[in-house]
NUTORDO-708802 format. One record per residue (C-alpha): residue in one letter; x, y, z. Coordinates in steps of 0.2 Angstrom, whole numbers, padded with zeros to 4 digits, always signed. Layout:
! NUTORDO-708802
aXYZ...
This chain:
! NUTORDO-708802
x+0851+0670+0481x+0840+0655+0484x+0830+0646+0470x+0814+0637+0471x+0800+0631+0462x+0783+0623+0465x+0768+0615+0458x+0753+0631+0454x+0742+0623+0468x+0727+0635+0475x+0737+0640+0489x+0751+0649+0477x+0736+0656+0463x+0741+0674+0468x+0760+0670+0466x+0755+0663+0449x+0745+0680+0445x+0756+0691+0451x+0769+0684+0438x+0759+0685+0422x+0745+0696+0427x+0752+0709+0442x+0736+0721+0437x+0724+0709+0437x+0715+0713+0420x+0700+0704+0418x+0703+0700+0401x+0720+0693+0400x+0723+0678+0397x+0728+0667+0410x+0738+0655+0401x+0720+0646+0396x+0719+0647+0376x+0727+0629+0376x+0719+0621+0390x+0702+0625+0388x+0688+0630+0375x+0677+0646+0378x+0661+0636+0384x+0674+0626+0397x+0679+0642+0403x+0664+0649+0404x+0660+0633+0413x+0673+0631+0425x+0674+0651+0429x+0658+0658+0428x+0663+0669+0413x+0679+0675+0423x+0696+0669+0416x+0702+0671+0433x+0692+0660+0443x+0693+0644+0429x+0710+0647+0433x+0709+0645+0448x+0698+0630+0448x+0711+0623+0436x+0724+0625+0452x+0714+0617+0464x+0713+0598+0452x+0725+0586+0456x+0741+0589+0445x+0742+0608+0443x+0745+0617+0426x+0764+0621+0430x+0774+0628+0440x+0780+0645+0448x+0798+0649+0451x+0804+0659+0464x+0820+0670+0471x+0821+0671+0487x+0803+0670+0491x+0797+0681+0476x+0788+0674+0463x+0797+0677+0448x+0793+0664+0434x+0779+0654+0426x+0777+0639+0418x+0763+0629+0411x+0766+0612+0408x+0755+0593+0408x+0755+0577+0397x+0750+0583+0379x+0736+0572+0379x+0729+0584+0391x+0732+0598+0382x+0716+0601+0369x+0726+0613+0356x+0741+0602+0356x+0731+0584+0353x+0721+0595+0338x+0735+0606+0332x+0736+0604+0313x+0755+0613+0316x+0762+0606+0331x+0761+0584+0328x+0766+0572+0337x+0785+0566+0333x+0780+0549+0338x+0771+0541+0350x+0780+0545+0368x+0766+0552+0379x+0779+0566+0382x+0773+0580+0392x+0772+0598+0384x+0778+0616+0389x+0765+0627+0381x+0772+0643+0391x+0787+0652+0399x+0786+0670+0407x+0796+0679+0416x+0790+0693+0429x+0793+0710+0423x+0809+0716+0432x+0819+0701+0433x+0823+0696+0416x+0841+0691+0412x+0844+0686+0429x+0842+0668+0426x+0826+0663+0429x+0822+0654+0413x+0834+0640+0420x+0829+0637+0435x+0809+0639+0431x+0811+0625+0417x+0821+0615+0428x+0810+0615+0438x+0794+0612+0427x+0804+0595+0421x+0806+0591+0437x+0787+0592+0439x+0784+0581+0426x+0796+0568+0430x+0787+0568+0448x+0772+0563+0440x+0778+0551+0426x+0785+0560+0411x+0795+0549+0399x+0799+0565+0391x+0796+0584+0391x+0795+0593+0374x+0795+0612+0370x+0791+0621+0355x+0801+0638+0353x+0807+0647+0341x+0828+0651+0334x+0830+0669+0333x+0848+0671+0330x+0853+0686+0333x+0836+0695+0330x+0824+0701+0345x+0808+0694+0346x+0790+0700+0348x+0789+0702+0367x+0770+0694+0363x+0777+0679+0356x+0792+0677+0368x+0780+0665+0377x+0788+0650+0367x+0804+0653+0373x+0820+0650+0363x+0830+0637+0356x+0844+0642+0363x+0834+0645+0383x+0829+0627+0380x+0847+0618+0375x+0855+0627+0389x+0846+0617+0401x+0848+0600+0392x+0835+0599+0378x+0840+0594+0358x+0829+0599+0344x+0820+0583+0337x+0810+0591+0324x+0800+0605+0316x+0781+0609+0316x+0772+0620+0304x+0770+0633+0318x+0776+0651+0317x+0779+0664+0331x+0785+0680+0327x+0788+0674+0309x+0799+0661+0315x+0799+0645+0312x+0795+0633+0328x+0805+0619+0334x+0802+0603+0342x+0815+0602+0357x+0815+0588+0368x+0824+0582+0387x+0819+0563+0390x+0819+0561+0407
C-alpha cells in the first residue's frame, strides 16, 4: 500500500469532493462554516458552496490536505494558521492557549469504506507536514476523549484524543467547547 498526501490545490478539488461529498449535494457543507461567513460565500461562490470552495483551492496556501491510498483519495483535512481561520480568532469556547501563531486543525474525515484502515495517521501527518512547509511553530487540534463510548458519526469530524496522541500530539488544555456531549481538548505537536 502506498501513502500520500497533498495540498487541496484546484487540480485535486474533485479528489477533495469525492471524500467528503462523493454525491455532490448542493447543500453540504463543504468544510466552509469555519472559513467563511454567509455573505463571503455568497461572494466567493455565487451562492454555490461548491464553487467558494473551489475558489478557496485555487489561493495561494490551500485549506488542507487530501490523503491518499494508492491513488485513491481517501482522507481530508482542513488546516491554516488560526489567525486565518474567522470562527477560531472569534470563538468564545476554543481561546488561545498563549500566543504561538500555531496553526489549527478544524477537520478530519475519512471516505466512507476505508475507515479503520489507517488513514487518520497518515492524513494528519501529513497536514502537519503541510503546515510545517509553510511556517508552523505548532499545529493544535481540538477533539474530544471518548473512552470507550462511540461518538456521533456528526461530530466525529474533531477527531479523537487518542487519533491525535498516536501521531505525536500532548493535550495542552481544555476549551469550553462540546461535541457529542464531550468535552473538547486542546492537543498540540510543535514542530
Amino acid at each position: 500500500m502506498e501513502w500520500t498526501t497533498h495540498p487541496v490545490t484546484a487540480d485535486r478539488f474533485e479528489d477533495f469532493g469525492d471524500v467528503i461529498n462523493p454525491n455532490r449535494r448542493e447543500s453540504h457543507c463543504w468544510c466552509l462554516s469555519h472559513r467563511l461567513t454567509a455573505p463571503q460565500i455568497e461572494e466567493l461562490g455565487g451562492g454555490s458552496r461548491e464553487q467558494a470552495a473551489r475558489r478557496l483551492c485555487e489561493r495561494e496556501v490551500p485549506p488542507g490536505v487530501v490523503t491518499y491510498l494508492d491513488d485513491t483519495p481517501v482522507g481530508w483535512c482542513n488546516i491554516g494558521a488560526r489567525s486565518d481561520i474567522p470562527r477560531l480568532v472569534g470563538s468564545t469556547r476554543i481561546h488561545p492557549v498563549d500566543d504561538v501563531p500555531v496553526w489549527s486543525i478544524i477537520c478530519v474525515v475519512v471516505r466512507g469504506g476505508h475507515r479503520r484502515k489507517g488513514v487518520t495517521g497518515h492524513l494528519i501527518e501529513g497536514a502537519v507536514d503541510f503546515a510545517a512547509s509553510h511556517g508552523a511553530p505548532a499545529v493544535e487540534a481540538y477533539p474530544v476523549d471518548p473512552g470507550d463510548r462511540r461518538m456521533d458519526l456528526t461530530m466525529a469530524f474533531v477527531g479523537t484524543r487518542s487519533m491525535f496522541e498516536g501521531v505525536g500530539f500532548e493535550v495542552i488544555g481544555t476549551t469550553d467547547a462540546v461535541a457529542s456531549k464531550l468535552p473538547r481538548l486542546v492537543m498540540r505537536r510543535a514542530l
